[in-house]
C-alpha positions as CSV (number, residue, x, y, z in Angstrom):
1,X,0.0,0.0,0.0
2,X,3.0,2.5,0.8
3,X,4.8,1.5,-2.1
4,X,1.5,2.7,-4.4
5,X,0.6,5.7,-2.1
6,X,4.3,7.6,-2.2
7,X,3.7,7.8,-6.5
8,X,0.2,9.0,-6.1
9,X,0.6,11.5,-3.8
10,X,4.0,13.1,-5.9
11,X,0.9,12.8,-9.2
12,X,-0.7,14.8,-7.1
13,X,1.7,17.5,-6.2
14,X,3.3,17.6,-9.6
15,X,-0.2,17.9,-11.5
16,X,-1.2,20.7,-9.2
17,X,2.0,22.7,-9.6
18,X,1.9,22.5,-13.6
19,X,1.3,24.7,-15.9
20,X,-0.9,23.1,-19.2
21,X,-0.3,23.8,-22.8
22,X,-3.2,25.7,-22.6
23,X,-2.4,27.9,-19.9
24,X,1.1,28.4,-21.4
25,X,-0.5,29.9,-24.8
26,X,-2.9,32.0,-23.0
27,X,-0.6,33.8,-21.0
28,X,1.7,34.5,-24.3
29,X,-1.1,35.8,-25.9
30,X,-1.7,38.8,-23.6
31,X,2.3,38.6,-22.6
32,X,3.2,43.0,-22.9
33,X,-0.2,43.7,-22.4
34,X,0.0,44.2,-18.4
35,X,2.8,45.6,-15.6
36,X,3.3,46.3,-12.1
37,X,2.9,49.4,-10.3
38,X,5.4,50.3,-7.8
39,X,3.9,48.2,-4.9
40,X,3.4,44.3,-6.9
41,X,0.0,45.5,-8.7
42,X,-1.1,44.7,-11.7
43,X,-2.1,48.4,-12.4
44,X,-4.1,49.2,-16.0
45,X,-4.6,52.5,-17.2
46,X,-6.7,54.2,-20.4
47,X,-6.5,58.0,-21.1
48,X,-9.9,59.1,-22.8
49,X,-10.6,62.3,-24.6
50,X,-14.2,63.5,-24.6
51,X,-14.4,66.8,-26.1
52,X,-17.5,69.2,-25.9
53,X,-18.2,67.8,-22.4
54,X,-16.8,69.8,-18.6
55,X,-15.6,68.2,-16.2
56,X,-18.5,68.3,-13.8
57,X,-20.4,66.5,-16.8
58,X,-17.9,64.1,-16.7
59,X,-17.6,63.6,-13.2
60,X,-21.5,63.0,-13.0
61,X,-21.0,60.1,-15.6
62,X,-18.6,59.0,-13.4
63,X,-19.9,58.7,-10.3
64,X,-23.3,57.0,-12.2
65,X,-21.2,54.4,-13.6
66,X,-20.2,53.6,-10.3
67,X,-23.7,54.0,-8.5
68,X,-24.7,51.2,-11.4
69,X,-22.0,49.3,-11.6
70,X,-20.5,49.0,-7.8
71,X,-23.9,49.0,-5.8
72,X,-23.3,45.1,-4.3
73,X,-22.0,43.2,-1.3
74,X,-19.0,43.0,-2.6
75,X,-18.0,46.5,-3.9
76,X,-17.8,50.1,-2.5
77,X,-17.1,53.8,-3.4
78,X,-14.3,54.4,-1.3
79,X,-13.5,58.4,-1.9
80,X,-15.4,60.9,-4.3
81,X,-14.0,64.6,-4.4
82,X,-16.0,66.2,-7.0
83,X,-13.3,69.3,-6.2
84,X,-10.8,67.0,-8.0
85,X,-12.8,65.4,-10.2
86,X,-11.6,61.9,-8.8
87,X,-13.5,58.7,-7.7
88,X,-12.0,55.8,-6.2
89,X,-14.0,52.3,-5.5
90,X,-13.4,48.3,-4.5
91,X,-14.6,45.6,-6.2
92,X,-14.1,42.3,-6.9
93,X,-14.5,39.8,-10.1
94,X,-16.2,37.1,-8.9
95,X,-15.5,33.9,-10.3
96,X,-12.9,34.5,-13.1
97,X,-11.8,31.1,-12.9
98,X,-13.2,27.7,-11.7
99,X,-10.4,25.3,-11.6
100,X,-11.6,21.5,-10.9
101,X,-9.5,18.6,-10.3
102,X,-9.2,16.6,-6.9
103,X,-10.6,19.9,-5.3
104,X,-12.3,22.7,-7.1
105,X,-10.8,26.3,-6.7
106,X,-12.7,29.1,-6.9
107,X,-10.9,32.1,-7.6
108,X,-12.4,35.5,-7.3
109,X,-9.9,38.9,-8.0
110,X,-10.2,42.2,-6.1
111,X,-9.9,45.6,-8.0
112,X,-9.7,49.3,-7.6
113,X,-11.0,51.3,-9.7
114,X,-10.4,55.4,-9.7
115,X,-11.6,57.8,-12.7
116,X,-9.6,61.4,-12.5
117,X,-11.6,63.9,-14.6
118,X,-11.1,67.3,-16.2
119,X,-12.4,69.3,-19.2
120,X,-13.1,67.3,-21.7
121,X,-10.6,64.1,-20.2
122,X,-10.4,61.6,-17.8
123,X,-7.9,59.0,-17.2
124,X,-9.4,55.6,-16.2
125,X,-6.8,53.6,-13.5
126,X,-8.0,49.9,-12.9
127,X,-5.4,47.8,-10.0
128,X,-6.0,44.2,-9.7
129,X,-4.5,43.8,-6.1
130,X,-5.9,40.7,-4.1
131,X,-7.3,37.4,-4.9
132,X,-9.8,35.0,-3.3
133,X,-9.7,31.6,-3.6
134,X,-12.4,29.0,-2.3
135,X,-11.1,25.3,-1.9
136,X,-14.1,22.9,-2.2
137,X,-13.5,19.5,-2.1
138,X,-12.7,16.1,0.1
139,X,-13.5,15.3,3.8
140,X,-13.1,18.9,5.2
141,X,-15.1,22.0,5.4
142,X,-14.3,24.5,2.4
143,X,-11.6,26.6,2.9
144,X,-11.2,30.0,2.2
145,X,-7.6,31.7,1.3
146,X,-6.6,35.0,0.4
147,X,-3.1,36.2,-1.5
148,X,-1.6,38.8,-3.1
149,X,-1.5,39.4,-6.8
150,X,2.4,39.2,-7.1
151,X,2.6,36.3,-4.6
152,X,0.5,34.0,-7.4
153,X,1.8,32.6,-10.4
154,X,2.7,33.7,-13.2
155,X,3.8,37.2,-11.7
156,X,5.8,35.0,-9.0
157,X,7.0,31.9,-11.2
158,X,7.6,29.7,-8.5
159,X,3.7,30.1,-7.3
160,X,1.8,26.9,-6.8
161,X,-1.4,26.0,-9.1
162,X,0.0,26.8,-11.9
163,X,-2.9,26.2,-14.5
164,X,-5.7,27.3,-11.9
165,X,-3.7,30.8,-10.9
166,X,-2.8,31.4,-15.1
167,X,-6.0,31.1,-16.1
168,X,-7.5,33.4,-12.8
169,X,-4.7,35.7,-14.3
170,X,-5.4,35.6,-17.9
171,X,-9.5,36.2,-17.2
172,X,-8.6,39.0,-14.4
173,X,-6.7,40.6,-17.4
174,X,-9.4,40.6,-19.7
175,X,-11.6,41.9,-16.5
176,X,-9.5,44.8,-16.4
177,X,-9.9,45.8,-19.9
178,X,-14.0,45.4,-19.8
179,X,-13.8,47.6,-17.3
180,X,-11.9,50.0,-19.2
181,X,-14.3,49.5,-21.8
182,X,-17.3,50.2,-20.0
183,X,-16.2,52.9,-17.9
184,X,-14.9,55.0,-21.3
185,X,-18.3,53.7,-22.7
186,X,-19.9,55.7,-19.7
187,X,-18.0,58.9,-19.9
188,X,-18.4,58.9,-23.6
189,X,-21.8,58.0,-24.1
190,X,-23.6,58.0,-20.5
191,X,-24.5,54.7,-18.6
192,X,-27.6,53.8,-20.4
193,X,-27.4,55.8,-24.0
194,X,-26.6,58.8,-26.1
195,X,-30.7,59.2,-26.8
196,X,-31.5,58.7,-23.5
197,X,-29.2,60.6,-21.7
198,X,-29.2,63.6,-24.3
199,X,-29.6,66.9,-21.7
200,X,-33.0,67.8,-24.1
201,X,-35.6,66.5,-22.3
């Protein structure tokens, strides 16, 4: 029984630290497309011109982007200084990965997002800091574990979960840049449309 357990039990550890083809080809594909701010975040940023429009306008579709797309459990405006024209909030992409295997790892990514505005600008920030993971599986009670963005793989190479932490990192990526999307979508066009929002009503 020993003699079959000791190579089962190395399966295991070796399959959970590898990295698949798949994972590999993913994370070449968006390899230049991220970077670290000075303190190990993955920090994203998008300057948008919107011309014709002042900065309290701008500030206004802001803060409603915010109101519509940060108003659950598990975000929050932190600051909002119209006088600055800057709004900072939390939140966190639930689920970008679902990794299943002998246990199945939920991983979830925290997020900051701040707008700055000015006449007719803005410059969108988006910081992927934090992730939570959710272990599910065997005899014991789920387990819940928390870890820094530069302490996971592939940012730290020698990170454990290799394929389950590549993926989390290649959808928290693409995360970051819907939310780039959406909040330049907002300033330029409102949160709901240009018809809708047009100031003749």
């Amino acid at each position: 029984m020993k003699k079959l357990f000791l190579p089962i039990l190395l399966l295991i550890c070796l399959t959970a630290n590898a990295q698949s083809r798949e994972t590999k080809k993913m994370l070449a594909s968006i390899e230049g497309q991220w970077e670290l701010d000075d303190y190990g975040n993955l920090t994203y940023q998008r300057i948008v011109d919107v011309t014709g429009l002042s900065k309290d306008d701008l500030f206004d579709r802001a803060s409603n982007y915010f109101v519509y797309k940060y108003g659950d459990a598990n975000s929050v405006i932190q600051a909002k200084d119209k006088e600055s024209g800057t709004i900072t909030g939390k939140g966190q992409f639930v689920d970008v990965h679902i990794g299943q295997s002998i246990i199945t790892t939920k991983v979830s990514t925290w997020h900051i997002l701040r707008v700055d505005v000015k006449e007719g600008k803005a410059r969108i920030l988006v910081t992927l800091t934090d992730y939570d993971k959710i272990l599910i599986g065997g005899n014991t009670p789920n387990s819940h574990v928390s870890s820094s963005i530069n302490e996971e793989f592939p940012i730290n190479p020698k990170g454990f979960s290799k394929t389950v932490m590549g993926k989390a990192f290649y959808n928290s990526h693409f995360a970051a840049i819907s939310t780039l999307d959406g909040v330049e979508k907002a300033l330029k066009e409102g949160n709901t449309n240009v018809t809708i929002e047009n100031s003749d009503w």
